[in-house]
N, CA, C and O atoms as a MOPAC input file, in Angstrom:
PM7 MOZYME 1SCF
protein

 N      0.85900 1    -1.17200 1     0.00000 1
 C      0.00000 1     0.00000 1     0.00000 1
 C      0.89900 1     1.22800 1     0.00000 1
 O      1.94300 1     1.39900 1     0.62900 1
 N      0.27100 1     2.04600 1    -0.84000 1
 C      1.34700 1     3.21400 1    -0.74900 1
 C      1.15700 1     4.08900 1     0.49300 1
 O      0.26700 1     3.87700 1     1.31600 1
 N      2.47100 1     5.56400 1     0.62200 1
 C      2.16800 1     6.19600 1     1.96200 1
 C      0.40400 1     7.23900 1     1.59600 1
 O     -0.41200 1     7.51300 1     2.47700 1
 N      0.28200 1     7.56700 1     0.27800 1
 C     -0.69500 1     8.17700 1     0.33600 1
 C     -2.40200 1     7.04900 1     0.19000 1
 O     -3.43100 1     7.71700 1     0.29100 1
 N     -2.52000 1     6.10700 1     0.05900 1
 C     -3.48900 1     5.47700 1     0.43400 1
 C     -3.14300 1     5.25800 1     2.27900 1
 O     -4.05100 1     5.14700 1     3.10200 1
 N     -1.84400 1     5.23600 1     2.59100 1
 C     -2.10300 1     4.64400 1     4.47800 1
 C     -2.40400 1     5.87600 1     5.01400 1
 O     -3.30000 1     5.98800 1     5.85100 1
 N     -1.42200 1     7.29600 1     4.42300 1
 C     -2.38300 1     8.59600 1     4.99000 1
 C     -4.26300 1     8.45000 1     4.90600 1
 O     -5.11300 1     8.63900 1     5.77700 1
 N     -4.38200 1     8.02900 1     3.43600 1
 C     -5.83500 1     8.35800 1     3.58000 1
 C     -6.47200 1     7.33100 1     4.44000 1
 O     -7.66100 1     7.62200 1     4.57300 1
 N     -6.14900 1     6.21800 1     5.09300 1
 C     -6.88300 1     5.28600 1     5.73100 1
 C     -6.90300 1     5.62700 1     7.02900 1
 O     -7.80700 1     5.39800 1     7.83200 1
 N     -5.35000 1     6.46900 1     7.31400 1
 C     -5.13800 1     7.00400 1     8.54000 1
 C     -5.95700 1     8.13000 1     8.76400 1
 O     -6.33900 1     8.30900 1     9.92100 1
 N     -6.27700 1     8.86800 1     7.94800 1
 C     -7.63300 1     9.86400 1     8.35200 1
 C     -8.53400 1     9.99500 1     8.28800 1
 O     -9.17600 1    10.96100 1     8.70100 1
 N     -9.11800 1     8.53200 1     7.43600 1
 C    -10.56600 1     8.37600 1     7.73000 1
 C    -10.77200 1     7.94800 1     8.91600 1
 O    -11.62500 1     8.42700 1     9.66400 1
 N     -9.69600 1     6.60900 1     9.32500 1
 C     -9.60600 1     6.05100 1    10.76800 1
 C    -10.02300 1     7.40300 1    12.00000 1
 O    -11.04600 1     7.48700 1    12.67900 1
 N     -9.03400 1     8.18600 1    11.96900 1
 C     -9.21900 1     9.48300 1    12.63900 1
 C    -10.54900 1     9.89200 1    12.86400 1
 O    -11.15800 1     9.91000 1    13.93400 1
 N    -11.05000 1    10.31700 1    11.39500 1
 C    -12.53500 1    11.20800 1    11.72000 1
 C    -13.18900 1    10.24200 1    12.41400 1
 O    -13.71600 1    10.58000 1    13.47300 1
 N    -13.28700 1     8.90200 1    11.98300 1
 C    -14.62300 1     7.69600 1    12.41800 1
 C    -14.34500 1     7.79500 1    13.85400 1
 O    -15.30000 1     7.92700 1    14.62000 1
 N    -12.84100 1     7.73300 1    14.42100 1
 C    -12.67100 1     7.39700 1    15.51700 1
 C    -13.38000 1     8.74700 1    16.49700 1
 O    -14.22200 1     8.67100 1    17.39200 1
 N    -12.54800 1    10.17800 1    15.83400 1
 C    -13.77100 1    11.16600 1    16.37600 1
 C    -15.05000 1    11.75900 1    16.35000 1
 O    -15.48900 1    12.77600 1    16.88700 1
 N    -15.74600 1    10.58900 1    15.33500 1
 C    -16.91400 1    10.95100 1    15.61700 1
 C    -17.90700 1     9.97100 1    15.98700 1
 O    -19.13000 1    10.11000 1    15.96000 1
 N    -17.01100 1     8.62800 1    16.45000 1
 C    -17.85800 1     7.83000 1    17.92000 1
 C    -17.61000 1     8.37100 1    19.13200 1
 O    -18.33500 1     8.27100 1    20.12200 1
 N    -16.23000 1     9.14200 1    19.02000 1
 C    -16.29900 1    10.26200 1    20.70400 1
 C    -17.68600 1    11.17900 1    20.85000 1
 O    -18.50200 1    11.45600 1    21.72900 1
 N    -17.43500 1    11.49500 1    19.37000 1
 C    -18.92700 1    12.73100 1    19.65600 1
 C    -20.18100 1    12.51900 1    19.99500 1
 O    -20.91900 1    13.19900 1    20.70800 1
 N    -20.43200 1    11.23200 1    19.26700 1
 C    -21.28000 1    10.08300 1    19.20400 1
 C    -21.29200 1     9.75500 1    20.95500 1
 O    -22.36800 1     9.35000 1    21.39400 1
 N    -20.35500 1     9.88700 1    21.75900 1
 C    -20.85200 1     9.05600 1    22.81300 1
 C    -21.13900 1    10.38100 1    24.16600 1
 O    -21.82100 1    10.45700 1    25.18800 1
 N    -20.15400 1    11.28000 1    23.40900 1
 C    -20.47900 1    12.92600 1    24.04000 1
 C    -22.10700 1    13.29100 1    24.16300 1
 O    -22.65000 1    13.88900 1    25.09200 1
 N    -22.56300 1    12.89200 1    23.26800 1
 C    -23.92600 1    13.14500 1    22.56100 1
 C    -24.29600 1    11.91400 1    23.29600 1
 O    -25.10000 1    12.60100 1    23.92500 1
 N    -24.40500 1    11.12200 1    23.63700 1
 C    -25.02100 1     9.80000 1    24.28900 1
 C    -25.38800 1    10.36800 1    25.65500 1
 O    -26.43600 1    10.43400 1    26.29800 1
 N    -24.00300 1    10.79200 1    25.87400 1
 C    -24.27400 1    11.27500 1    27.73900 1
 C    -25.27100 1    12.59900 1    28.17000 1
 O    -26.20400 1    12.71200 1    28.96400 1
 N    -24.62400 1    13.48500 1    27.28400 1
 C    -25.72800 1    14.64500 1    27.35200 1
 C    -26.80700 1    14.47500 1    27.05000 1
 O    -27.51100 1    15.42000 1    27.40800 1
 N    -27.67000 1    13.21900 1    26.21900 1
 C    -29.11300 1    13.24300 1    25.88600 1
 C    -29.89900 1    12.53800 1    27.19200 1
 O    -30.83300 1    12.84800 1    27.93100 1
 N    -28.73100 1    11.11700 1    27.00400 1
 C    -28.95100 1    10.44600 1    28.48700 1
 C    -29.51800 1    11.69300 1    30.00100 1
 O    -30.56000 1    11.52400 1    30.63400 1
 N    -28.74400 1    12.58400 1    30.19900 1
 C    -28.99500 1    13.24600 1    31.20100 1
 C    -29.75500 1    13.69600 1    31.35500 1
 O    -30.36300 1    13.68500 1    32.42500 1
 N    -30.20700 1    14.55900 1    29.93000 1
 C    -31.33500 1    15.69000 1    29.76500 1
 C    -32.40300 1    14.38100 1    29.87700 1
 O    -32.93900 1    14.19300 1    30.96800 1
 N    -32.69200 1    13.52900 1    28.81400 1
 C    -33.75200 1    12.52900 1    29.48700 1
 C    -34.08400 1    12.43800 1    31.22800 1
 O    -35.24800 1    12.53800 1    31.61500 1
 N    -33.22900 1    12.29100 1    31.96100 1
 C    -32.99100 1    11.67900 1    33.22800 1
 C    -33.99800 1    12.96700 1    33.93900 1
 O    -35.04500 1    12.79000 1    34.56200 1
 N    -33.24800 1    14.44200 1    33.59500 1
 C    -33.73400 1    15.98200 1    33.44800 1
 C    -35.08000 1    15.40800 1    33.76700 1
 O    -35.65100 1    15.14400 1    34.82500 1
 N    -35.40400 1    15.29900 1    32.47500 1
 C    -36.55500 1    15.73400 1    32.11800 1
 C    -37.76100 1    14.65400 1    32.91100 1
 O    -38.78300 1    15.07400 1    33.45500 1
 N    -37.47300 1    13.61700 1    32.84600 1
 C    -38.31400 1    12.42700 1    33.75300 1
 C    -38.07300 1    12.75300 1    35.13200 1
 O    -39.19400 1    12.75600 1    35.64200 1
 N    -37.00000 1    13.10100 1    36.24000 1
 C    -37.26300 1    13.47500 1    37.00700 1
 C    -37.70200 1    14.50400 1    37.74100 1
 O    -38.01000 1    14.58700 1    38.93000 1
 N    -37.67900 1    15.63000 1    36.45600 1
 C    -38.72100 1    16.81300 1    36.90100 1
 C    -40.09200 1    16.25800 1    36.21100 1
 O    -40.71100 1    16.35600 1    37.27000 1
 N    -41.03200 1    15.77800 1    35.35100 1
 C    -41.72000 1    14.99600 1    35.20900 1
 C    -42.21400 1    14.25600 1    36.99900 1
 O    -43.17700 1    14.80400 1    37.53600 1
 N    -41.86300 1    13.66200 1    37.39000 1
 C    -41.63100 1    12.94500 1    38.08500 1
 C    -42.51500 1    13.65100 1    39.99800 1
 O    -43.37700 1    13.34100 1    40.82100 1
 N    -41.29400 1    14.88500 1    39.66200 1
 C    -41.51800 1    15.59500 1    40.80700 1
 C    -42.90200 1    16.50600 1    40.92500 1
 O    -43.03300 1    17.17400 1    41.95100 1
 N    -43.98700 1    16.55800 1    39.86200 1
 C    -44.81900 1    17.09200 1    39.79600 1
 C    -46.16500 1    16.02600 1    40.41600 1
 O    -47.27100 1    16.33000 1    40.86100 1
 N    -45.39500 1    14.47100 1    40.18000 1
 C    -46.74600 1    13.83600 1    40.93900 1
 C    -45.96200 1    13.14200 1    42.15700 1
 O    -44.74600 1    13.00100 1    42.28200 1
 N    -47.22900 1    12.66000 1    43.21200 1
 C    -46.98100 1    12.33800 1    44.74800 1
 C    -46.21100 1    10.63700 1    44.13100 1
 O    -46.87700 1     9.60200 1    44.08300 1
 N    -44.39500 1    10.74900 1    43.63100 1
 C    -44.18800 1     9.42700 1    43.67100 1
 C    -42.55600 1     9.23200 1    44.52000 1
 O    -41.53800 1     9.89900 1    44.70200 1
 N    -42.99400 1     8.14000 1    44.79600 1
 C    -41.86600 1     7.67600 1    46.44000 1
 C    -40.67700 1     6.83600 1    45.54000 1
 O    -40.99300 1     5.97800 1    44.71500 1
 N    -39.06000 1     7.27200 1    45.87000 1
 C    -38.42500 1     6.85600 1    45.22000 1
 C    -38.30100 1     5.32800 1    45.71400 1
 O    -39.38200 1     5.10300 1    46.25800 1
 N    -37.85100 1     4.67300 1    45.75500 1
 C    -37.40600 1     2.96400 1    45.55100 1
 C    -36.53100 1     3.17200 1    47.41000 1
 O    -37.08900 1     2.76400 1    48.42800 1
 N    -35.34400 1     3.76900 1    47.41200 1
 C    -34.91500 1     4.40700 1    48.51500 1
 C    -36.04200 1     4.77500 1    49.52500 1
 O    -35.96400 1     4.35500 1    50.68000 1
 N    -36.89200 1     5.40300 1    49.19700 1
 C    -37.37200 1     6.26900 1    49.98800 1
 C    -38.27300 1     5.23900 1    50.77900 1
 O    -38.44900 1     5.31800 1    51.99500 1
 N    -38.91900 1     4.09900 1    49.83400 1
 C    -40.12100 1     2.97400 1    50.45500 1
 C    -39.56200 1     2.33800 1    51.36000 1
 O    -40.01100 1     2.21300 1    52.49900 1
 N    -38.09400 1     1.67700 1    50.76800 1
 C    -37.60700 1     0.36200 1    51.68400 1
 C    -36.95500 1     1.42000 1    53.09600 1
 O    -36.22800 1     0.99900 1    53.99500 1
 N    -37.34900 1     2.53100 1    52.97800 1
 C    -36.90700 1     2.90500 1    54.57000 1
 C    -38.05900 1     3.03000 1    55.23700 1
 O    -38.25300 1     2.93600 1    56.44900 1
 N    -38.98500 1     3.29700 1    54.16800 1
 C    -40.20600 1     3.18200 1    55.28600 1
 C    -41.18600 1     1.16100 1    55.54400 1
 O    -42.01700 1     0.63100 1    56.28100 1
 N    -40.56000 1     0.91300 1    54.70500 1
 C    -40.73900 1    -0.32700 1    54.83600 1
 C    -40.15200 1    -1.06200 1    56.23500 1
 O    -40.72400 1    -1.92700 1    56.89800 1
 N    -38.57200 1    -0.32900 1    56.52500 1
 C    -37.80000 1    -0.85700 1    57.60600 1
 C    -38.43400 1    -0.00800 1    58.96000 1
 O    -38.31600 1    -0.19500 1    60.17100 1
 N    -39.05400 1     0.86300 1    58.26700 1
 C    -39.41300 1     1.78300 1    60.23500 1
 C    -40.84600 1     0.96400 1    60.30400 1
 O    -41.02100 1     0.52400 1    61.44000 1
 N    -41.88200 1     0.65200 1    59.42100 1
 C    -43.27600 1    -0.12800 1    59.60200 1
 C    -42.79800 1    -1.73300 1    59.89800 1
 O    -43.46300 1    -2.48400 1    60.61100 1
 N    -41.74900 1    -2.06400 1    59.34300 1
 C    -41.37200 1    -3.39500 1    60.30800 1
 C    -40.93400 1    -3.38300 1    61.61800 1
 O    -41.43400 1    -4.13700 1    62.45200 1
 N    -39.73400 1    -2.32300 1    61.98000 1
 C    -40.00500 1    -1.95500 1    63.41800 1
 C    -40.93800 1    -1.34500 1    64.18600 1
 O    -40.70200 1    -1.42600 1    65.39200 1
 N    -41.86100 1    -0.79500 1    63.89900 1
 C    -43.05700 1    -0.40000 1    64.47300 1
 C    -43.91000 1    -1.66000 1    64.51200 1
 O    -44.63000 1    -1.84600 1    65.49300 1
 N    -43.88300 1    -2.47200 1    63.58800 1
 C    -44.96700 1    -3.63800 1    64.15400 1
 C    -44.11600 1    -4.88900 1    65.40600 1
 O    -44.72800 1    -5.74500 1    66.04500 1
 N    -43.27600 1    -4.74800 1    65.43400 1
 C    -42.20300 1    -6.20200 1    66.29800 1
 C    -42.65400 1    -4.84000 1    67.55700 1
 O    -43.42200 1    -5.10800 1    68.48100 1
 N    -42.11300 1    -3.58100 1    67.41000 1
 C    -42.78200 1    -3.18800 1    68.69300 1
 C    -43.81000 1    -3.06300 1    69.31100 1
 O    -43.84100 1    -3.26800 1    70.52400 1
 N    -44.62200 1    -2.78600 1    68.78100 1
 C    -46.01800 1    -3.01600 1    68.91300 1
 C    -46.56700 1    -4.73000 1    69.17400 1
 O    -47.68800 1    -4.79700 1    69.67800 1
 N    -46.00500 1    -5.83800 1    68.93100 1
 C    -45.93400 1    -7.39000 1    69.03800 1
 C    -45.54000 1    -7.07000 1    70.23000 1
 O    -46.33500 1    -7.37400 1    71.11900 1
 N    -44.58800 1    -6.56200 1    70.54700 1
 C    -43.50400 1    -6.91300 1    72.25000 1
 C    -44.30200 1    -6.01900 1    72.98400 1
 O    -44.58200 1    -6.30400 1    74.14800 1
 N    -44.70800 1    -4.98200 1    72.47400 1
 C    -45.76100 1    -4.49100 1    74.01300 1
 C    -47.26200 1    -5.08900 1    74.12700 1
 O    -47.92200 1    -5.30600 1    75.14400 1
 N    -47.58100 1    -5.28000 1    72.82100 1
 C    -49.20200 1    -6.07600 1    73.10100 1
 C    -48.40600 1    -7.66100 1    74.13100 1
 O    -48.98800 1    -8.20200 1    75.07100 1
 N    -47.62600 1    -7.89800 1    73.82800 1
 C    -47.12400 1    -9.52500 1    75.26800 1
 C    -47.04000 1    -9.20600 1    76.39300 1
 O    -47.55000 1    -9.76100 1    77.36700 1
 N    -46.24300 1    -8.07600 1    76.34700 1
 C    -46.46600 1    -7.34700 1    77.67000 1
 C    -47.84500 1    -7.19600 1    77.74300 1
 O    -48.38700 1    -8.27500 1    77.98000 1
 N    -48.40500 1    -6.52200 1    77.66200 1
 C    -49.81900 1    -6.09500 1    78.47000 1
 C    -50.44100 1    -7.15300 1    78.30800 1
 O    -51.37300 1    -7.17500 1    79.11200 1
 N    -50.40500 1    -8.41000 1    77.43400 1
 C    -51.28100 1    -9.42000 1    78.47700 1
 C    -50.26000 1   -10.29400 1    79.36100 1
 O    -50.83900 1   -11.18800 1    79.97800 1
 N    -48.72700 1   -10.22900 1    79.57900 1
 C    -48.44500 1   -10.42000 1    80.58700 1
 C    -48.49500 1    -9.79700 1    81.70200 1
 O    -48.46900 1   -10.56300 1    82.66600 1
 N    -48.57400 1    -8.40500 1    82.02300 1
 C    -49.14400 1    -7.41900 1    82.84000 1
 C    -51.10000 1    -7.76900 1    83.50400 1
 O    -51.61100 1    -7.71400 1    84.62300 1
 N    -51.53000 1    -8.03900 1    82.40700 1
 C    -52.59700 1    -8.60200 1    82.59800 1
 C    -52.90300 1    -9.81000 1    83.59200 1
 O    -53.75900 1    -9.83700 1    84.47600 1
 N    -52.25300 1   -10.52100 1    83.33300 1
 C    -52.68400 1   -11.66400 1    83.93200 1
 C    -51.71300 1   -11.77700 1    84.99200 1
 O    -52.02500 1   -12.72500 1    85.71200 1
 N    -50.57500 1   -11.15000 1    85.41600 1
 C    -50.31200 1   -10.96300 1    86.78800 1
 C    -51.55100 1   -10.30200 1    87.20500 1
 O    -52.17100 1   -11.13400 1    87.86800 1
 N    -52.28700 1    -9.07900 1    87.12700 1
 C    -53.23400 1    -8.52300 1    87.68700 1
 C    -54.31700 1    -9.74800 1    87.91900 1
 O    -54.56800 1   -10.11600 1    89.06700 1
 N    -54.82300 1   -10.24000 1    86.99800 1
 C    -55.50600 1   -11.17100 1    87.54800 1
 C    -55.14800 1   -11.97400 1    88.85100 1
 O    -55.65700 1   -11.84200 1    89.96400 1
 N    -54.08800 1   -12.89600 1    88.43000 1
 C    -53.32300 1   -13.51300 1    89.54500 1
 C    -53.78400 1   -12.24100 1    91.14300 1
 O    -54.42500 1   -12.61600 1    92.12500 1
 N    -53.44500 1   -11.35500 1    91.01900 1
 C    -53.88000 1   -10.34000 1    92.27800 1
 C    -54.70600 1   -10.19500 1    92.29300 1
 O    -54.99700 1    -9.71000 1    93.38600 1
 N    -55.89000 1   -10.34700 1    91.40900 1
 C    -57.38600 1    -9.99800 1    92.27500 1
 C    -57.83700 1   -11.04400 1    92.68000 1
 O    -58.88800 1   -11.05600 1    93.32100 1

């Protein structure tokens, strides 16, 4: 191959190669603005992120085991009282 066909292969190589950079420049910035745009979307109706449930998921599981351990108590409280009357 001559040097002026490997120049020209060498600069098509070039452009293609910079314009899957641009190509992916352009990937990220659309990506984002999407992301933008769905999570302001998003923020206009009453919705609970994924994060936000499984913490309230973990405080309504501890609120019910507590609520279990004091309802035992009070009928163990209970029935000592009985035992006394």
């Amino acid at each position: 191959m001559s040097s002026n066909n490997q120049q020209s292969l060498d600069d098509i190589a070039e452009k293609i190669a910079g314009g899957l950079r641009l190509l992916g420049g352009l990937k990220q910035g659309a990506e984002a603005q999407v992301k933008s745009i769905v999570e302001g979307a998003l923020d206009q109706f009453d919705v609970v992120t994924h994060e936000r449930m499984q913490v309230q998921e973990a405080m309504l599981r501890k609120a019910r085991e507590e609520l279990s351990a004091l309802e035992a108590r009070v009928s163990e409280l209970e029935a000592q009282i009985k035992k006394l009357s």
